[in-house]
TORDREN-59192 format. One line per field, with one value per residue (C-alpha): residue number from 0; residue in three letters; x, z, y. Coordinates in Angstrom, 2 decimals, padded with zeros to 5 digits. Each point is the difference from the previous one (the first is absolute). Layout:
resi = [NUM / ...]
resn = [Ala / ...]
px = [X / ...]
pz = [Z / ...]
py = [Y / ...]
***
This chain:
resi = [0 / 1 / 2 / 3 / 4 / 5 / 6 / 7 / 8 / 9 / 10 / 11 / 12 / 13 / 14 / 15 / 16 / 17 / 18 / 19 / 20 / 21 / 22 / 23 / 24 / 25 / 26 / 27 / 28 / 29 / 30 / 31 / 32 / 33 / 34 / 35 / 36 / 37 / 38 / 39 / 40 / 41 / 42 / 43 / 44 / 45 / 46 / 47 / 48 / 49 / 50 / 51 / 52 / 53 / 54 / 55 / 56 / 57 / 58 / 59 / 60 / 61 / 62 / 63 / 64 / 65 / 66 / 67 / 68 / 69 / 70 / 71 / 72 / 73 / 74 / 75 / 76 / 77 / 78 / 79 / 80 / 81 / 82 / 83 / 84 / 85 / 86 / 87 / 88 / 89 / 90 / 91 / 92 / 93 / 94 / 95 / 96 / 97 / 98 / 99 / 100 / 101 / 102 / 103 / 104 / 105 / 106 / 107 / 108 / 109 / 110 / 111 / 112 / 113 / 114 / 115 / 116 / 117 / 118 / 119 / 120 / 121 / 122 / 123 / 124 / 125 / 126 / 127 / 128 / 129 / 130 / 131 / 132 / 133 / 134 / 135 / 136 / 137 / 138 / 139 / 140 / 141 / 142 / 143 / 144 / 145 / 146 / 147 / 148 / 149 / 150 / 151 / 152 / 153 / 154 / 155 / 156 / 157 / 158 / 159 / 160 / 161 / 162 / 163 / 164 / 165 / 166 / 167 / 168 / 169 / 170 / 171 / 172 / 173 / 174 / 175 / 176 / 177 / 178 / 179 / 180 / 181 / 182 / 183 / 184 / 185 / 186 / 187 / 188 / 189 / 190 / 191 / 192 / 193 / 194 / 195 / 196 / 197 / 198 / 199 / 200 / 201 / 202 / 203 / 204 / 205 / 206 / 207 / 208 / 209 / 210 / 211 / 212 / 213 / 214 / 215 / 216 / 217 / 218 / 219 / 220 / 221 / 222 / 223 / 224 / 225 / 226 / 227 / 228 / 229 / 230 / 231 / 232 / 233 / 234 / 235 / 236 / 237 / 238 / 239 / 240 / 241 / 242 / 243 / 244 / 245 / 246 / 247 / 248 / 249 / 250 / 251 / 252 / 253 / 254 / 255 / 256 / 257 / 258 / 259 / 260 / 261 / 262 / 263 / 264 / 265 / 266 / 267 / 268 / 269 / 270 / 271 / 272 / 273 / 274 / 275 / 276 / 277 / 278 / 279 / 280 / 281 / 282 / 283 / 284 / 285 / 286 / 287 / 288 / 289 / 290 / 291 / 292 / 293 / 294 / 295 / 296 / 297 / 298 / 299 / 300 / 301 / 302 / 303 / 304 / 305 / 306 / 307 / 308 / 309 / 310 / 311 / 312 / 313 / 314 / 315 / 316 / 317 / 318 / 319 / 320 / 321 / 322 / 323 / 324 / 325 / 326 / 327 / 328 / 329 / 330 / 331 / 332 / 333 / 334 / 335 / 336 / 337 / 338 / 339 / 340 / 341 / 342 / 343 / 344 / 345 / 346 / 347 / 348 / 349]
resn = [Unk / Unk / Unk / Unk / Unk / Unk / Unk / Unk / Unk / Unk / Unk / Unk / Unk / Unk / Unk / Unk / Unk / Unk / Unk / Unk / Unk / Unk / Unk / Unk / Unk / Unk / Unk / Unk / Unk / Unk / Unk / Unk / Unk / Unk / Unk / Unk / Unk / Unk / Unk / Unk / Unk / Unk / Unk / Unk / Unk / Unk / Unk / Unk / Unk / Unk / Unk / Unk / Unk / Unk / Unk / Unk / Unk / Unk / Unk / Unk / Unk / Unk / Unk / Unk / Unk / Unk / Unk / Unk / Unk / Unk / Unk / Unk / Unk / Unk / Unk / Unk / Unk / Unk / Unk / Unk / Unk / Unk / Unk / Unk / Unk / Unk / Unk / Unk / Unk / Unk / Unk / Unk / Unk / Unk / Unk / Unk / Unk / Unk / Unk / Unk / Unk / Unk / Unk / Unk / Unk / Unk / Unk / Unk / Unk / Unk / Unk / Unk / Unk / Unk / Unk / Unk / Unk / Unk / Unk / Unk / Unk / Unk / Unk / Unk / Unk / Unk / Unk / Unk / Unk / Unk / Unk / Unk / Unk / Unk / Unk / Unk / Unk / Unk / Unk / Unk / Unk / Unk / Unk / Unk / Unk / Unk / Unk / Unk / Unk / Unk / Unk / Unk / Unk / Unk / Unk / Unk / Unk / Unk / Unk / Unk / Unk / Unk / Unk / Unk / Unk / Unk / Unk / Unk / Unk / Unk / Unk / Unk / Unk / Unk / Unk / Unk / Unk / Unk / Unk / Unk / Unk / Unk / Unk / Unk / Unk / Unk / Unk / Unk / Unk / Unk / Unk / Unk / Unk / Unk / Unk / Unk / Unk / Unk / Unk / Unk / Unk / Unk / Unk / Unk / Unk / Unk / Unk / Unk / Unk / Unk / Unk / Unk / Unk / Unk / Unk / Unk / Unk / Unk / Unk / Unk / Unk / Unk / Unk / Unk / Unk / Unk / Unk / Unk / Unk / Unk / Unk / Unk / Unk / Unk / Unk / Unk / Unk / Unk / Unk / Unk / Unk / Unk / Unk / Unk / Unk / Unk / Unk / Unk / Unk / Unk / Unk / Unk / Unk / Unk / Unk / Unk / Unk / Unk / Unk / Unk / Unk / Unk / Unk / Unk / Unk / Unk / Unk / Unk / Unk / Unk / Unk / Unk / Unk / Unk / Unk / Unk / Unk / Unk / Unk / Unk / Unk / Unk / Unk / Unk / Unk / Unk / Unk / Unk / Unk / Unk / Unk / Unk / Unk / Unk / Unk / Unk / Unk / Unk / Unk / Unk / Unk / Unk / Unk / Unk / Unk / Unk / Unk / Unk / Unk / Unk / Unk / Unk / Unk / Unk / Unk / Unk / Unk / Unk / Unk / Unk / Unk / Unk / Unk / Unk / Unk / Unk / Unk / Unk / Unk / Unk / Unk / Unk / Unk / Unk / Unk / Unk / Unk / Unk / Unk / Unk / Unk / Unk / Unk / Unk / Unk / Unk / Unk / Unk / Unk / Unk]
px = [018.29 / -001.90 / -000.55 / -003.55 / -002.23 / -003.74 / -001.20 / -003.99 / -002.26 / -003.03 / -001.75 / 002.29 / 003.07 / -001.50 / 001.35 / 003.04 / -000.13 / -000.51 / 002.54 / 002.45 / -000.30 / -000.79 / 003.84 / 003.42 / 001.96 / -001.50 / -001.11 / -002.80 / 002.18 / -002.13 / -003.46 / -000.89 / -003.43 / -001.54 / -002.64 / 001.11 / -002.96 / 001.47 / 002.43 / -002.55 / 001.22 / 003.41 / 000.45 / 003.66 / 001.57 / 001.23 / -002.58 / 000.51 / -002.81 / 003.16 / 001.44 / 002.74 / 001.18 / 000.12 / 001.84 / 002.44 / 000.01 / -000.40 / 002.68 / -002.03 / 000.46 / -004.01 / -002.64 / -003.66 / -001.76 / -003.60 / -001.30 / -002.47 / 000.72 / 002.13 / 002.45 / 001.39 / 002.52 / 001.03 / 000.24 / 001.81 / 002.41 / 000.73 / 000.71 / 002.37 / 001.28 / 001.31 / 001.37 / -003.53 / -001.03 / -004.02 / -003.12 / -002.46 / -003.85 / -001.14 / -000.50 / 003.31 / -000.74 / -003.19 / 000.54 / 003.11 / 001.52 / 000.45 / 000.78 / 003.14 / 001.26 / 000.46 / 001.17 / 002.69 / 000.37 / 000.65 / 002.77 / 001.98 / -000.02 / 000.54 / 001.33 / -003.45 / -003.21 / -003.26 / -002.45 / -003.67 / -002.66 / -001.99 / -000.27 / -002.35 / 002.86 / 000.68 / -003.15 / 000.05 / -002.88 / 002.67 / 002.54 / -001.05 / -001.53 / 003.29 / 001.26 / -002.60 / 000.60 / 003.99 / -000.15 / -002.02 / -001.58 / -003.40 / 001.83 / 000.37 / -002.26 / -003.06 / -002.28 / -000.05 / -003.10 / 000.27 / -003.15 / -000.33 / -003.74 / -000.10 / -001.85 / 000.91 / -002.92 / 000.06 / 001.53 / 003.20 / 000.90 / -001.77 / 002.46 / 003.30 / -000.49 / 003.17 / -001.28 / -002.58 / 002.38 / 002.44 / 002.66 / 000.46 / -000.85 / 001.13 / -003.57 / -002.73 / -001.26 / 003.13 / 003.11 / -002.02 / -002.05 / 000.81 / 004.08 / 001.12 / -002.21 / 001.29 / 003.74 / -000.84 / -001.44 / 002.99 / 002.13 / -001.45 / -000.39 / 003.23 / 000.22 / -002.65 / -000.86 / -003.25 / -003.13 / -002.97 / -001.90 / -002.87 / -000.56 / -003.22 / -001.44 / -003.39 / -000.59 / -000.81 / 002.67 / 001.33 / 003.55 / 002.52 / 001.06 / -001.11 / -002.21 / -000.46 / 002.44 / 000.57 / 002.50 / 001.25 / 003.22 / 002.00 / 003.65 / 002.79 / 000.11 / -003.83 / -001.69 / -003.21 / -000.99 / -003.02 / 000.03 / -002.90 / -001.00 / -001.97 / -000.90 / -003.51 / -000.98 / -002.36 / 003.03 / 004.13 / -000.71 / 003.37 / 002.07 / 000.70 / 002.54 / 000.27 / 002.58 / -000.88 / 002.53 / 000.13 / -000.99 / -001.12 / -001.99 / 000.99 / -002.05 / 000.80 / -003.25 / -000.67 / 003.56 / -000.34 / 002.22 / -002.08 / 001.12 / -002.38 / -000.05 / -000.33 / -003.69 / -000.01 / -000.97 / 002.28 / 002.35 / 002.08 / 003.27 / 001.22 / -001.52 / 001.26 / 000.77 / -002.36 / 000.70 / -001.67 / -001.58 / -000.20 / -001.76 / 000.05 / 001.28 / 003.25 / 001.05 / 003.01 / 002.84 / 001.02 / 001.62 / 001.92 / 001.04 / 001.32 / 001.71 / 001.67 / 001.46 / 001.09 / 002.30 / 000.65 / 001.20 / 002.50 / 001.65 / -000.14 / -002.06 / -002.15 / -003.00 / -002.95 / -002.42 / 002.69 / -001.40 / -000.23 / -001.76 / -002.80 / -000.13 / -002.32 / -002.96 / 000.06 / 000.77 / -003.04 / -002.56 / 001.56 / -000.74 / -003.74 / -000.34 / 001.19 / -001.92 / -002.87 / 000.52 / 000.59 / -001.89 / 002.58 / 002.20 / 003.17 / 003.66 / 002.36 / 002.18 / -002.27 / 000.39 / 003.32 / 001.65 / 003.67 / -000.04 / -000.04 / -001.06 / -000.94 / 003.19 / -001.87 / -001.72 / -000.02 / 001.24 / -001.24 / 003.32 / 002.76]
pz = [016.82 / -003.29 / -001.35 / -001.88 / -002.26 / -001.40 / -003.42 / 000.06 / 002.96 / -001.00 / 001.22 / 000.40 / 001.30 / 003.80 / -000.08 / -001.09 / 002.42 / 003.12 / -001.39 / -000.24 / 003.16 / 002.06 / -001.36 / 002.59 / -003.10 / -001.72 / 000.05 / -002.31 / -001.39 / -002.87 / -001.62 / -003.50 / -001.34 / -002.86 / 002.99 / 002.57 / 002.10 / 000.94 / 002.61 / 002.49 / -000.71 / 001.44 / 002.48 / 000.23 / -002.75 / -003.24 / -002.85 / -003.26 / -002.59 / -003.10 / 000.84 / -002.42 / 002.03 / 002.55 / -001.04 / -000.98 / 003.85 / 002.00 / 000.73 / 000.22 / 000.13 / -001.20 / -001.41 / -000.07 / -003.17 / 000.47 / -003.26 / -002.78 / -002.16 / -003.13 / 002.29 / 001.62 / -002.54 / -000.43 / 003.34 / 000.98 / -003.19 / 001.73 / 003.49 / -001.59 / -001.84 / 002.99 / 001.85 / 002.19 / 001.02 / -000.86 / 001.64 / -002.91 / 000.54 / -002.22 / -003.12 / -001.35 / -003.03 / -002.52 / -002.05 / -000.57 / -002.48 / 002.61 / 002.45 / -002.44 / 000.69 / 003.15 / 000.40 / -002.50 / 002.35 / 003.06 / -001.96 / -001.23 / 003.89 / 001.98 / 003.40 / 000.21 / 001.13 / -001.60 / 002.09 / -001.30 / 002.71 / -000.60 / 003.74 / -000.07 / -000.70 / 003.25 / 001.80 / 002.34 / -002.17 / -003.53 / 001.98 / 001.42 / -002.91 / -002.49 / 002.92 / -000.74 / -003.77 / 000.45 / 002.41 / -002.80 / 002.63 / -002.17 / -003.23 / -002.64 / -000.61 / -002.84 / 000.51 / 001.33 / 000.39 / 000.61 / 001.19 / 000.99 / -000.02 / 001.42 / -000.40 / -001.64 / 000.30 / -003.26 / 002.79 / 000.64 / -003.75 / -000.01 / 003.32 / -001.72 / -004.23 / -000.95 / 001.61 / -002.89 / -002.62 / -001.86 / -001.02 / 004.15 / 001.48 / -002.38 / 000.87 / 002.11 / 002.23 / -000.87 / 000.40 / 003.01 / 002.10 / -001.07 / -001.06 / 003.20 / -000.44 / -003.71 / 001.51 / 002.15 / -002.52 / -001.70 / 002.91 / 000.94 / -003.88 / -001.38 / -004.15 / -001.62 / -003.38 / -001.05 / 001.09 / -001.37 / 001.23 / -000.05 / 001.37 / -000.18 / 002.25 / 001.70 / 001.82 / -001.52 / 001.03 / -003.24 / 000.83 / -002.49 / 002.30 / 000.40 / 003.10 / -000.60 / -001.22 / -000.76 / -000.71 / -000.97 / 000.69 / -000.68 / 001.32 / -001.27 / 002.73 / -001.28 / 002.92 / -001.11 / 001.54 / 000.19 / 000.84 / 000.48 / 001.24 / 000.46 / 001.27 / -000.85 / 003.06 / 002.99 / 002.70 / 000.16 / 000.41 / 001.26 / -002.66 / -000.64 / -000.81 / -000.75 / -000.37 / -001.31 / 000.69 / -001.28 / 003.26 / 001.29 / 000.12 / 002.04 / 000.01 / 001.21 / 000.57 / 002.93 / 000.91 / 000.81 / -001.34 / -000.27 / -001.07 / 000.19 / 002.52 / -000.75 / -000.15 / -002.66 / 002.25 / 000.40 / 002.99 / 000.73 / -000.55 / 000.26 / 000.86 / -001.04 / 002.31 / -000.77 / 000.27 / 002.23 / -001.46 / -003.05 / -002.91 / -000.05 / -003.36 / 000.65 / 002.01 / 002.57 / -001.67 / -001.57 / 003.71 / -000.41 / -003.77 / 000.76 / 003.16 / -001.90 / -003.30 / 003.04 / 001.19 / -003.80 / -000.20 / 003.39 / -000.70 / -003.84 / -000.78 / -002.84 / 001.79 / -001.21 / -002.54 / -003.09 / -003.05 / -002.39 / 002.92 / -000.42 / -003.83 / -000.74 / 001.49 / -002.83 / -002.45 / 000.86 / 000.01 / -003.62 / -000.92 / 001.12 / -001.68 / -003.18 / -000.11 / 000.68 / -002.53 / -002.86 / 001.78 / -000.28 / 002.35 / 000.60 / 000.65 / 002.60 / -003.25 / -001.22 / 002.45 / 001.04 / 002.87 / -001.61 / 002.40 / 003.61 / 002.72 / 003.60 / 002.17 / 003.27 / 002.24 / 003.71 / 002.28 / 002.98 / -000.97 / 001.07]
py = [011.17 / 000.05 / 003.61 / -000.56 / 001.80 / -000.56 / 001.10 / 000.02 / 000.72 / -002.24 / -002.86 / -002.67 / 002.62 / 000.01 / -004.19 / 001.06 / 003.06 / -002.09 / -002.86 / 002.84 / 001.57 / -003.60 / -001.06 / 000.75 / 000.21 / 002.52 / 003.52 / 001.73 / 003.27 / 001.19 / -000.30 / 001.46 / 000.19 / 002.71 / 000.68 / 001.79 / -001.10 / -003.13 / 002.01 / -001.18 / -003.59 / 000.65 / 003.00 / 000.76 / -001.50 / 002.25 / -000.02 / 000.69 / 000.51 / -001.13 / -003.03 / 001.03 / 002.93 / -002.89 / -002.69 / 003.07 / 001.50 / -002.68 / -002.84 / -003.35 / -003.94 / -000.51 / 001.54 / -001.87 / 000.83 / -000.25 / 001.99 / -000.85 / -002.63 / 002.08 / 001.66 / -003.17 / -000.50 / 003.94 / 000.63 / -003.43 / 000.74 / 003.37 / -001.20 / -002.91 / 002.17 / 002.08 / -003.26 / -000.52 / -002.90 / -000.38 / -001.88 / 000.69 / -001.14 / -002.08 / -000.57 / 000.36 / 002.05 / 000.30 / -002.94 / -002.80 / 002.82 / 002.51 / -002.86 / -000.73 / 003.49 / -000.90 / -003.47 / 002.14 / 003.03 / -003.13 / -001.29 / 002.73 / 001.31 / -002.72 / 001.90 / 001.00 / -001.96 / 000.10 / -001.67 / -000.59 / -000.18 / -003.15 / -000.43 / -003.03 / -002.19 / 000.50 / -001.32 / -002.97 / -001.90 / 000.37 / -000.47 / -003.31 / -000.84 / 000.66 / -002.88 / -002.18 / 000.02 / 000.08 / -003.13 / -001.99 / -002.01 / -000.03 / -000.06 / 002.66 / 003.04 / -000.98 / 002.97 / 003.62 / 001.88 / 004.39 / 001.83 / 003.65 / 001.25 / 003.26 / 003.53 / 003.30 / 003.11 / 002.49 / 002.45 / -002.16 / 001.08 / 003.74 / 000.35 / -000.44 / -000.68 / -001.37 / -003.09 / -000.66 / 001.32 / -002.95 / 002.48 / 001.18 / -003.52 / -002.95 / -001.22 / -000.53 / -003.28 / -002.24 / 003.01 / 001.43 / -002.55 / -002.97 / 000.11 / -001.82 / -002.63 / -000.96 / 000.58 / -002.76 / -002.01 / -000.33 / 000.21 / -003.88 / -000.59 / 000.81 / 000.39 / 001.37 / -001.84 / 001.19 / 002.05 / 000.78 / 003.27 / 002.39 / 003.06 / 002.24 / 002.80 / -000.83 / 003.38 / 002.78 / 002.32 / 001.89 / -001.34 / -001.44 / -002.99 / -003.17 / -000.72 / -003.89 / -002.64 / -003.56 / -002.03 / -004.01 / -000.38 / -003.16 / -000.31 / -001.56 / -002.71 / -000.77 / 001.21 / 002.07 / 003.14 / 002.07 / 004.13 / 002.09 / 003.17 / 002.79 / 003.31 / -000.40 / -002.36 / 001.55 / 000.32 / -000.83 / -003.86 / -001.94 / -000.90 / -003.50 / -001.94 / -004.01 / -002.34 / -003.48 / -002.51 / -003.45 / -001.45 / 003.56 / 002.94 / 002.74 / 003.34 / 003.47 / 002.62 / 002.04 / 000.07 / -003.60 / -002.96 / -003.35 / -003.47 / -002.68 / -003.19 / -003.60 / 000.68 / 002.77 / 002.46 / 003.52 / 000.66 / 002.89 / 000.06 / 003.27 / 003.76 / 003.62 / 002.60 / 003.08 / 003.40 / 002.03 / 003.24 / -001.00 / -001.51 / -003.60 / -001.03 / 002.30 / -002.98 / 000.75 / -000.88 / 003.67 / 000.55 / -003.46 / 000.65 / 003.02 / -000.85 / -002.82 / 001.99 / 002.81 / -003.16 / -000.96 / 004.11 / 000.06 / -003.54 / 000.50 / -003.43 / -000.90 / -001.96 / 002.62 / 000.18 / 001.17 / 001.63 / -003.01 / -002.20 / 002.52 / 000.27 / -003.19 / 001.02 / 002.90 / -002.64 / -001.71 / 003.21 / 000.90 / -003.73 / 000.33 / 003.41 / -001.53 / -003.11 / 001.73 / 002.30 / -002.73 / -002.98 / -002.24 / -001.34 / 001.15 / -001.01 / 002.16 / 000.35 / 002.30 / 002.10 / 002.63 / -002.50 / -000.93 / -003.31 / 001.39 / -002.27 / 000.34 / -000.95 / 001.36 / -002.41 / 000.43 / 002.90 / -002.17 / -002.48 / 003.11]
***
């Protein structure tokens, strides 16, 4: 049995709650959160309001770190550090820099597993789709097209500031909203060559972080991409992501995988499982993630979502920032990367 422990009580901890508690092999030990009104969240299991003093008490196989965006690194580093095995939401870290630390950190301690949620890897539409493209039935890929167009009120940021503040959250619509579609951009991509990007804020919320950007990405392959998105639009629209083929086009949006028949018109090919009680564009692969790198833990294999696998979508926000900020395009070299590439493709293939 799994001893395991969660670091940060928010919004997205009551997924990882329930994933915990739903699994045979494991068993929820700990919590530790700086607000001690979050003991509602999880009657009967020890609390801690220092998750220092708990990593030093407690004798654990996991902990979940679910925390604002600048103490994913310290608080992974601390956990490693101790011989812990981490799930750590995503993103990774602030920027590529920070992200370096890491893929370091995962190297110099490699009895211990850093996994990176980016869950939507894991859905039956990528996951049938990441088929599709592997099988090369309709040729190689030649364009890729990312969309997230969702809403953010003034009071999502007056709620909890460090979201509209670079220095605590790396950023604001790509490193928050929008991170798993670009992960999956370049996931079906593969090298990055150049992008050219702009970023601006169209509301007026007296933030420091981006609420719009846009971005033209060309791969190394030659396949062209386009990214955009927003937190400006009137509701949290599905996100969309398309795959052009040579002989293809194959679309995902509202959880729905189409491909198109001999007469041009879309079919479905594949449908995600959707999680009860919760918002839609969580999807309902945290539960199947997790489950999987618990398996990875208790037969000591490597097939989860490693530390350098998750590094390129931070490559790619720092490449937007920049080019926006010169208006120039920009290579990957450019940025902090040292040559990492995405070895992780499909969970589903265990």
């Amino acid at each position: 049995m799994l001893k395991i422990a969660v670091i940060g009580l928010g919004d997205i901890s009551s997924i990882h709650l329930s994933a915990i508690q739903a699994n045979p092999k494991a068993k929820l030990v700990a919590v530790s959160d700086i607000d001690e009104s979050h003991k509602e969240k999880v009657h009967g299991v020890k609390f801690y309001t220092d998750y220092q003093e708990m990593l030093e008490i407690e004798t654990l196989d996991c902990v979940h770190i679910c925390l604002p965006h600048y103490l994913h690194y310290p608080v992974t580093k601390a956990c490693v550090e101790k011989g812990i095995n981490v799930l750590q939401e995503k993103p990774l870290a602030l920027n590529a820099e920070e992200g370096l630390e890491l893929v370091k950190l995962e190297e110099d301690n490699k009895k211990v597993k850093i996994c990176v949620c980016f869950q939507n890897r894991l859905n039956e539409t990528v996951e049938k789709l990441q088929k599709i493209i592997d099988s090369d039935e309709y040729g190689k890929v030649i364009g890729i097209k990312g969309i997230v167009t969702w809403a953010r009120p003034k009071f999502y940021y007056d709620k909890k500031p460090w979201r509209g503040k670079l220095d605590l959250a790396g950023g604001g619509v790509m490193i928050n909203q929008s991170i798993h579609t670009l992960d999956l951009m370049q996931l079906f991509g593969g090298e990055i060559a150049t992008i050219r990007g702009s970023i601006d804020q169209l509301l007026d919320y007296g933030i420091e972080t981006e609420d719009t950007a846009v971005a033209s990405i060309l791969f190394q392959n030659g396949a062209k991409g386009f990214f955009f998105a927003t937190i400006a639009n009137g509701n949290n629209s599905s996100v969309e992501l398309q795959i052009v083929l040579e002989k293809q086009k194959l679309t995902i949006k509202d959880n729905i995988l189409t491909i198109l028949d001999e007469n041009g018109e879309k079919v479905e090919e594949e449908k995600d499982t959707k999680l009860d009680g919760s918002k839609f564009y969580y999807g309902a692969s945290h539960k199947k993630l997790i489950d999987t790198f618990y398996t990875c833990i208790l037969e000591n294999s490597q097939n989860y979502i490693h530390v350098k696998d998750a590094l390129p979508s931070l490559q790619m926000i720092d490449a937007i920032v920049k080019s926006s900020k010169i208006k120039k395009e920009v290579t990957l070299d450019d940025i902090p990367f040292s040559g990492y590439r995405n070895g992780f493709r499909n969970l589903g293939d265990m």
